[in-house]
C-alpha positions as CSV (number, residue, x, y, z in Angstrom):
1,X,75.4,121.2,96.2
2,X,74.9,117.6,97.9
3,X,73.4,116.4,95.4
4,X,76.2,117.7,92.6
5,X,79.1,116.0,94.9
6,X,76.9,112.6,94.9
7,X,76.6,113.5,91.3
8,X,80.5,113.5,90.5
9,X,81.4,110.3,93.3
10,X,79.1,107.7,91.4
11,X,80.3,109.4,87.9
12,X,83.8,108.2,89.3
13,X,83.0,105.3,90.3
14,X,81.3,103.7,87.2
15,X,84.4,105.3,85.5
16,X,86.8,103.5,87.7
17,X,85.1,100.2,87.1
18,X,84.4,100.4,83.8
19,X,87.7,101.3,83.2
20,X,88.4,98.1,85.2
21,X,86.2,95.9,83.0
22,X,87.9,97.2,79.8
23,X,91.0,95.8,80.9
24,X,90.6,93.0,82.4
25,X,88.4,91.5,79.8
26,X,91.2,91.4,77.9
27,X,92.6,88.4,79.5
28,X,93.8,85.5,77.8
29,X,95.8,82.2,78.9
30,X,98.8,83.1,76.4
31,X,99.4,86.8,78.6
32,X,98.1,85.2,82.1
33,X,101.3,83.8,83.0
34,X,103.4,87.1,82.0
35,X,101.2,89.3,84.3
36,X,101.0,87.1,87.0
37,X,104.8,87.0,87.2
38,X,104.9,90.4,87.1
39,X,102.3,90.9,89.4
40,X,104.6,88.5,92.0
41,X,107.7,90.4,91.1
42,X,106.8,93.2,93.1
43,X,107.3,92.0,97.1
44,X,110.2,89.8,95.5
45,X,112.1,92.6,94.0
46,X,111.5,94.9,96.5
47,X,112.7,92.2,99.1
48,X,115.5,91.3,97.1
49,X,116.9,94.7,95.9
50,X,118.1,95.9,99.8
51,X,119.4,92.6,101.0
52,X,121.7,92.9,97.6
53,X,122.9,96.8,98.0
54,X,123.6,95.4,101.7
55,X,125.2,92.3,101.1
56,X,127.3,94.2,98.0
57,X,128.0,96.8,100.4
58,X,129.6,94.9,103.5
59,X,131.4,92.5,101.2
60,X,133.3,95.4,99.1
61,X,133.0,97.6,102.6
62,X,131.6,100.5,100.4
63,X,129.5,102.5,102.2
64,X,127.4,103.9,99.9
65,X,126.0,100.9,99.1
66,X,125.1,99.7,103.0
67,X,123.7,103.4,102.9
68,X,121.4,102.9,100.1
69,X,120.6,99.3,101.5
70,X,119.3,100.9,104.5
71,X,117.8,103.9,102.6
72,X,115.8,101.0,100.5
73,X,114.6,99.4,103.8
74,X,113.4,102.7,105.0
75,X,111.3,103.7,102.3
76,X,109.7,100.5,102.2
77,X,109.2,100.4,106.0
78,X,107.0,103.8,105.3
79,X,105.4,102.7,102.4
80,X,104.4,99.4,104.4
81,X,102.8,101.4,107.3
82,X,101.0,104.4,104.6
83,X,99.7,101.7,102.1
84,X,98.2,99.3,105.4
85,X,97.3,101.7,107.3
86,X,94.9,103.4,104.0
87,X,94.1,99.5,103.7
88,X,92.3,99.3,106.8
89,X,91.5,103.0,107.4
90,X,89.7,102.8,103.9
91,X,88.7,99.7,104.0
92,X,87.6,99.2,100.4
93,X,86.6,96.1,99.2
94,X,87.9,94.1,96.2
95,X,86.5,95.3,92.9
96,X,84.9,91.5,92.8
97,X,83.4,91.8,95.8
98,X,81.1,94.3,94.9
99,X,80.4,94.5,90.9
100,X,79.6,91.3,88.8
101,X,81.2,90.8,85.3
102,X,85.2,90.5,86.7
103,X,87.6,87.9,86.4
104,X,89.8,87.9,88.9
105,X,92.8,85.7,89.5
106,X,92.3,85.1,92.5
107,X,89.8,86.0,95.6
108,X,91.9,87.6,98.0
109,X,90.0,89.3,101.4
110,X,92.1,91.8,102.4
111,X,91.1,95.8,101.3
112,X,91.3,96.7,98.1
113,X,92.5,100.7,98.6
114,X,95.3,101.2,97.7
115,X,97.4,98.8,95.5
116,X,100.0,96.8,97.7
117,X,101.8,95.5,95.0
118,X,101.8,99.0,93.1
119,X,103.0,101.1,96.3
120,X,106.0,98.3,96.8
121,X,107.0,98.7,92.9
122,X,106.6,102.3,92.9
123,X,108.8,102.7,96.2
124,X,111.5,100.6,94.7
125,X,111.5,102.1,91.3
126,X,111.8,105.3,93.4
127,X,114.5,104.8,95.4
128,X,116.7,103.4,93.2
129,X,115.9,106.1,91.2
130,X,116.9,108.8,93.5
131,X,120.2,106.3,94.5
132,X,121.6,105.9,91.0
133,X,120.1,108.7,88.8
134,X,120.8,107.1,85.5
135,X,118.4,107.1,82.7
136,X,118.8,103.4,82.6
137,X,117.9,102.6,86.0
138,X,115.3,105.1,86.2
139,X,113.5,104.2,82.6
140,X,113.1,100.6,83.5
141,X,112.4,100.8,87.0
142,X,109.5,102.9,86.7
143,X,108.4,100.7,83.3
144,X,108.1,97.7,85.8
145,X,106.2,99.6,88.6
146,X,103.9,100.6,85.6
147,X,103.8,97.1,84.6
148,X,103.2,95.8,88.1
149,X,100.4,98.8,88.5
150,X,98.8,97.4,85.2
151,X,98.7,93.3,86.0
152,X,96.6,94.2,88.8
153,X,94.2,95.5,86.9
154,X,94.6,93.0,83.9
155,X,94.2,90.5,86.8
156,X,90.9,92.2,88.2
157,X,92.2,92.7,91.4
158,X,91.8,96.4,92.0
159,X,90.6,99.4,90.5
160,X,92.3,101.9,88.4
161,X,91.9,104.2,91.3
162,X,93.5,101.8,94.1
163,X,96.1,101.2,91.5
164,X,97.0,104.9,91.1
165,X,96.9,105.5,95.0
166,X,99.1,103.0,95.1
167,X,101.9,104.4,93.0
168,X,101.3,107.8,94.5
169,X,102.0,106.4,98.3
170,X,104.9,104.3,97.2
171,X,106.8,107.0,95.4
172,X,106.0,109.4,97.6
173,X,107.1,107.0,100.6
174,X,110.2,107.1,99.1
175,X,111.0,110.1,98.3
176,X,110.2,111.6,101.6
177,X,112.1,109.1,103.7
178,X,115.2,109.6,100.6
179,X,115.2,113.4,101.9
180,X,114.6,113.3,105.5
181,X,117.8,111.0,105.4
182,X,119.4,113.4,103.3
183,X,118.7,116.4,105.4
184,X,119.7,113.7,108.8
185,X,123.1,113.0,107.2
186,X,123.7,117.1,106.4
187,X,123.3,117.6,110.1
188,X,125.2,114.6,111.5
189,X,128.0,115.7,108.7
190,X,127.7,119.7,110.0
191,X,128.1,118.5,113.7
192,X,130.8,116.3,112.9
193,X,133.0,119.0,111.3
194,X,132.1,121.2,114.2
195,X,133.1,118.9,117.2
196,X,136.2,117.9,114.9
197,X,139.4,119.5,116.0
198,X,141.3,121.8,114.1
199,X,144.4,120.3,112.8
200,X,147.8,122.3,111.6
């Protein structure tokens, strides 16, 4: 039985990192400067994005855009403690640091599982699309949190794997703190109607 689990881990391993080498052999200087901007989009947007629904909000004083501003900032507050706390708990190291053959970008140090720049992607694409609902926020949303999922393995910086984890925390980050506040404002809204008092 030991030996069949052993069996299956190093057959998923050479799977994740030969999946890894197939794509990121396909580097070239024409595409490196696409993916590396998208790669960077991914702390920028999901910076920028709240600071925009907030400063929207409190200059049109609508609230449901401070709300979703501070929705945003909540999801990525959870998917910054779940994706460094797997960082450090996992402590996986860079696909470079531990197969020859890559071509990274660059060498960074820090864990490898899960993808940083997926989970922040994938909890933006997320909340806006449980904010806004539209097919066209949701369709290109989650087509750049794919896109920002695939430069970082175009760019040899993690595995298929971390890259997957990554999307998996960062939606799910999202979603969960998108319905705890839900369930928070039902309560606050059901107390509110019952301290109210009646009028005439």
């Amino acid at each position: 039985m030991l030996a069949l689990l052993c069996n299956n881990i190093t057959h998923a391993q050479n799977t994740d990192i030969d999946w890894l080498r197939s794509i990121n052999s396909h580097r070239t200087a024409s595409r490196d400067g696409i993916m590396i901007g998208v790669t960077n989009s991914a702390y920028v947007v999901s910076s920028a994005l709240p600071l925009a629904q907030l400063i929207y909000g409190y200059a049109k004083n609508e609230k449901k855009s401070i709300r979703d501003g501070l929705q945003t900032i909540e999801g990525l507050a959870v998917n910054t403690i779940l994706t460094f706390g797997l960082k450090y708990a996992v402590d996986r190291p860079r696909p470079y640091a531990t197969y020859t053959g890559l071509n990274p970008y660059l060498h960074d140090t820090d864990p490898s599982f899960p993808s940083g720049h997926t989970s922040f992607a994938f909890s933006t694409a997320t909340t806006l699309s449980l904010e806004y609902g539209k097919w066209y926020v949701v369709v290109p949303a989650y087509l750049w949190a794919g896109t920002v999922g695939f430069s970082r393995m175009y760019l040899g910086m993690h595995y298929p794997s971390d890259v997957l984890a990554g999307a998996v925390v960062g939606a799910g980050s999202s979603w969960l703190s998108y319905k705890a506040q839900s369930w928070l404002d039902k309560r606050f809204n059901k107390k509110e109607k019952q301290h109210s008092p009646v009028s005439n």
